[in-house]
C-alpha positions in Angstrom: 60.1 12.7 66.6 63.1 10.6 67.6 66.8 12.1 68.4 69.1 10.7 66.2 72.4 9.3 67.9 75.6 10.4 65.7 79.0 10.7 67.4 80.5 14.4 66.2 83.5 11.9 64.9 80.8 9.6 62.9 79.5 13.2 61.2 83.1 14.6 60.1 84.0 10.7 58.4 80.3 10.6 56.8 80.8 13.8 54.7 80.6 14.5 51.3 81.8 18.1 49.6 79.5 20.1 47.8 78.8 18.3 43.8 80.1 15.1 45.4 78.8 11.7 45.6 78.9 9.9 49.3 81.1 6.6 48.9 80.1 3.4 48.1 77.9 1.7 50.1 76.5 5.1 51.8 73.5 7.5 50.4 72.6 11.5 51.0 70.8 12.6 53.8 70.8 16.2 53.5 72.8 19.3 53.6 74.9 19.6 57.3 76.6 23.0 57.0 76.9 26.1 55.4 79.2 25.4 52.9 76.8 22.5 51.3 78.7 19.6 52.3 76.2 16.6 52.6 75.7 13.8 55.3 76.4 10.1 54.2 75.3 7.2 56.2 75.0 3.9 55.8 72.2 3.0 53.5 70.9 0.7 55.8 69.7 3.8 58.3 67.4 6.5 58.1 68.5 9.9 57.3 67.5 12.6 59.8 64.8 14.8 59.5 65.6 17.4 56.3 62.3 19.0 55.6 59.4 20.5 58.2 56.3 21.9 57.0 54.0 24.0 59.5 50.7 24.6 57.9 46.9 25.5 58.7 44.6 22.4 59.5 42.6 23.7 56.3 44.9 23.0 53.7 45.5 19.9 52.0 48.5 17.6 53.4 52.0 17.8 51.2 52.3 15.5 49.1 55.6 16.0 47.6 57.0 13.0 49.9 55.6 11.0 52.8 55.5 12.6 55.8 54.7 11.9 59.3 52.3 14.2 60.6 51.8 16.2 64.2 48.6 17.6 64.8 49.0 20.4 66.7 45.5 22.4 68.2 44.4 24.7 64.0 48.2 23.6 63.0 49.7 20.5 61.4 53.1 20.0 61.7 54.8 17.6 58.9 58.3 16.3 58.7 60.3 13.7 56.2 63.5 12.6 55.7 63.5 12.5 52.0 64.1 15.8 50.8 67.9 14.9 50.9 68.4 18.1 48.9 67.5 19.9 52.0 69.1 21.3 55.3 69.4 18.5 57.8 66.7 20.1 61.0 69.2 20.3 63.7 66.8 21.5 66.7 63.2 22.5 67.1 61.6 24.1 70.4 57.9 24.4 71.0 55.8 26.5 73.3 52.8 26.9 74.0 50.8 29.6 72.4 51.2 31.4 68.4 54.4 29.5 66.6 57.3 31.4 65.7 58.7 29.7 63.1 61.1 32.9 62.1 61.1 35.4 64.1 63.5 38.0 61.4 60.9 37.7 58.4 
């Protein structure tokens, strides 16, 4: 996975309210705050990731959008860009050992 390399200033100017279309010229990404406001960037760049799947090596792969895949030891680990309906992923930490994807459920 690659860190994508937006300026705090570049995020506040790319946003568009909740039920809003991004200007012209710019497309979704995702959703990049609680109160549903939506990322715009250029439509020449790639949106950051907005969807993660963890799931057992046994089931089939998603198939909903393309996703890049991380094999991780019995785990697969999938993530996209697509779901632009989503909430942007804004960090992800790994250990070794069981994941904990939410530790309050």
């Amino acid at each position: 996975m690659k860190k994508a390399n937006y300026a705090y200033n570049d995020i506040l100017n790319s946003v568009a309210p909740p039920k809003k279309s991004c200007l012209k010229g710019k497309k979704p990404c995702g959703i990049i705050d609680t109160f549903g406001n939506t990322l715009c960037i250029e439509r020449d760049k790639q949106c950051p990731i907005n969807k993660i799947i963890f799931q057992s090596n046994a089931q089939p792969d998603p198939k909903d959008f393309n996703y890049k895949k991380i094999k991780l030891s019995n785990t697969n680990l999938f993530n996209t860009n697509e779901a632009v309906t989503n909430i942007i992923l804004l960090e992800i930490k790994f250990s070794q050992g069981q994941v904990c994807i939410d530790p309050l459920n």
